[in-house]
N, C-alpha and C positions, 0 to 999 in steps of 0.2 A: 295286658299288663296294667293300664293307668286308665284311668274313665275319662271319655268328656262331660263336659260338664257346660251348663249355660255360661252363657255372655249377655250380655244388656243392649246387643247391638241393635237388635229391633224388637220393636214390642211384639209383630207375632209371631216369632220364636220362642216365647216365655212358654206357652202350651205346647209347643210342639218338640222341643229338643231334648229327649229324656233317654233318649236310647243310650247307653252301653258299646263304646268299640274298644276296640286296641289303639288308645291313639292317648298324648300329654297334652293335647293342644284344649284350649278352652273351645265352646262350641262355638261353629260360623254362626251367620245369619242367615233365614232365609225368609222377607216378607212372607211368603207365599203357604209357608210351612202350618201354620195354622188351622189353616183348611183340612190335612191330613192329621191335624192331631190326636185328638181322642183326649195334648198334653205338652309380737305388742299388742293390743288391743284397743278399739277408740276408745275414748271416755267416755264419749257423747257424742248428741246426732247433731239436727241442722243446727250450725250456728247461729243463735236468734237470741240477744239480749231481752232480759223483760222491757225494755224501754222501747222495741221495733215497733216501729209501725205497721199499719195493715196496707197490704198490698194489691189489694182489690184481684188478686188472680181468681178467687174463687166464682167471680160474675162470668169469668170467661169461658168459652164452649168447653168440653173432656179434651177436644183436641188440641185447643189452643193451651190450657193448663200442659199438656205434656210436654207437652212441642218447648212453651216456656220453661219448663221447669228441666229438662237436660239442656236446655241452653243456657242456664243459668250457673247448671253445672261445668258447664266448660268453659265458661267467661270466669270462672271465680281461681280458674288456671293449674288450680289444682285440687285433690281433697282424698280424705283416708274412704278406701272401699271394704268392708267386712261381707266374706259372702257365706253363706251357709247353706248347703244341699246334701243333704243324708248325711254321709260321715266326711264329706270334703268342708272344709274349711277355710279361708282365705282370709288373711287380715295385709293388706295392702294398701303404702300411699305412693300416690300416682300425680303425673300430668304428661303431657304430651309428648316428653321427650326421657322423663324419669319415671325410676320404679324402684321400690323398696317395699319386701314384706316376705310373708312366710305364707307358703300350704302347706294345710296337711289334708291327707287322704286317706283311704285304708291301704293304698298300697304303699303308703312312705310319705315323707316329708320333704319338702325342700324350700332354699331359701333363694330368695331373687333379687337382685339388685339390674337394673337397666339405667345408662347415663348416656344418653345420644344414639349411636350406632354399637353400643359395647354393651352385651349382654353377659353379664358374670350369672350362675346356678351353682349352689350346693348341695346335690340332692343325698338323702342318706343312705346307709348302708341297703335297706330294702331296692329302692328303687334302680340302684346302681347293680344290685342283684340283677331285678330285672331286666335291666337294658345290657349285660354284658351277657345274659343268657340267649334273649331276643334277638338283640343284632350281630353276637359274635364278634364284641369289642371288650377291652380290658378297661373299663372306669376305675378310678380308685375312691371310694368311701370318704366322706370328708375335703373330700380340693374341689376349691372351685372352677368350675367348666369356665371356660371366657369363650367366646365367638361371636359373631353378629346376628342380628334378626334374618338374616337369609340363611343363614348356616340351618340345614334339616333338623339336627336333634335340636339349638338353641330359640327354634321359632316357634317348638312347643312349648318352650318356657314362658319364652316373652308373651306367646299371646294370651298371658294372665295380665299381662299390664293395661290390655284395654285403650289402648293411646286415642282410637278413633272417638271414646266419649268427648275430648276435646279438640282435635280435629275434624270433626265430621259428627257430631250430635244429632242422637237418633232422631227423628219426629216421626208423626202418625200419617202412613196415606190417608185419602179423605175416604176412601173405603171401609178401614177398620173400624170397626163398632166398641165400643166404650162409651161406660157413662160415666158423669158424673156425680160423687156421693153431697153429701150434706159435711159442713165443716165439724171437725172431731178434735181431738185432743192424743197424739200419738207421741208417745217416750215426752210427757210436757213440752210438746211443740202442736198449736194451733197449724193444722193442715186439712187440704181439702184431698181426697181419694178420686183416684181416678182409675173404672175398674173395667177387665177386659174375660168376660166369660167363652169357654169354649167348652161341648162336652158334659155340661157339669162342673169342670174345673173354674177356676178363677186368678186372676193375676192382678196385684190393685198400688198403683203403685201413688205415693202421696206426699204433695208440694206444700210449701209452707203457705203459709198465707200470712205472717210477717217478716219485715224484712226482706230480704233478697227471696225470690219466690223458686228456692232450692231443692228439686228431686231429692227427699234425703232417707226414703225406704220404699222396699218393695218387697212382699208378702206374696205370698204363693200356697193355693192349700195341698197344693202333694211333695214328699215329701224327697220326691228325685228330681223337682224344681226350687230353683234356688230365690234364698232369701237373702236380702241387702242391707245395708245399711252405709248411707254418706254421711258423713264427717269431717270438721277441720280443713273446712273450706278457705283457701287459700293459703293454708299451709304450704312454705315451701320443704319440696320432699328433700334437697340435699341429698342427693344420690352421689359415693366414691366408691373408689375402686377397692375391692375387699381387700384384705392383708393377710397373710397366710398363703400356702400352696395353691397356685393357682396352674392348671394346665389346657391347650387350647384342645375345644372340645375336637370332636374326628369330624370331617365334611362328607361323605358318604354315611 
């Protein structure tokens, strides 16, 4: 019914996670995965006045740029994540403990709000199709699900919210292979690339190099891996509780 889709959780799952199952959840992680591979809206990206200063990350190894630059991402507590792969889309702001934003996919849409332990979803009429035909429950179109991150159907929701970017921030084994590019100019922000080939494929993901030295995109050249964009870094997300029908999702 619903596609998985990548997560940012480790760099070499970026080539390798592209398969197709039955399942709502975002994709796991698996270092190891790469080996087998073959594979609202923001306004704007890093936040970098023209007045930042240079950060010197760019003198730094490929690994150390990555390693800094998701850890920059999770100190800054919070920030807006834009994902794009095929026809899924995600425009979400996040931090550790909140969530707020919408997906859409080709099999439906839905919207997500996470505040602590309270996971609220409104998914729409397609989707709701799906899962009362698939699991043999009655959803209603339009209300929102409430239950917690363990609860089985609500833990495909939430795991769009990513929380481990700032608990737990990816870095590189000293194994994976990645270079580092020459400084560019991406969406007018001064950034260094840091790029991870497999296959032929490619995964390049690029830190500021003024200012706080901010993971704030990632580029991918097929078009069933996903592409990023951070922003509104340290925005706080203000996640409440939806208003309207809400009912508690089924635990089975």
């Amino acid at each position: 019914m619903l596609t998985r889709v990548l997560s940012v959780r480790r760099a070499a799952t970026a080539l390798a996670c592209a398969a197709a199952v039955v399942s709502l959840a975002a994709c796991e992680s698996d270092s190891d995965a790469v080996e087998s591979a073959g594979g609202s809206t923001p306004s704007k990206t890093a936040e970098a006045s023209p007045a930042a200063e240079p950060n010197g990350v760019e003198k730094l190894s490929a690994k150390e740029i990555y390693d800094d630059g998701h850890k920059a991402n999770a100190d800054a507590g919070s920030f807006r994540e834009k994902l794009t792969r095929g026809s899924t889309k995600a425009d979400l702001l996040l931090s550790a403990t909140e969530c707020v934003g919408t997906v859409k996919m080709s099999e439906g849409t839905f919207e997500i709000i996470r505040k602590g332990n309270d996971v609220w979803a409104k998914p729409d009429s397609e989707i709701v199709k799906g899962f009362n035909s698939e699991l043999g429950i009655a959803l209603s179109a339009g209300t929102w699900l409430h239950g917690t991150p363990s609860n089985p159907l609500m833990k495909g929701f939430a795991s769009w919210c990513h929380h481990e970017q700032f608990t737990d921030p990816d870095t590189l084994d000293a194994g994976t292979k990645v270079t580092k590019g020459k400084v560019t100019t991406v969406d007018g922000q001064q950034a260094v690339p840091v790029i991870m080939t497999a296959k032929g494929e490619s995964v390049t993901w690029y830190v500021a190099t003024t200012g706080k030295p901010y993971y704030f995109k990632q580029d991918s050249t097929r078009d069933d891996m996903q592409d990023l964009v951070h922003s509104d870094f340290g925005k706080p997300v203000g996640a409440q509780a939806p208003s309207g029908s809400v009912e508690e999702a089924p635990k089975e």
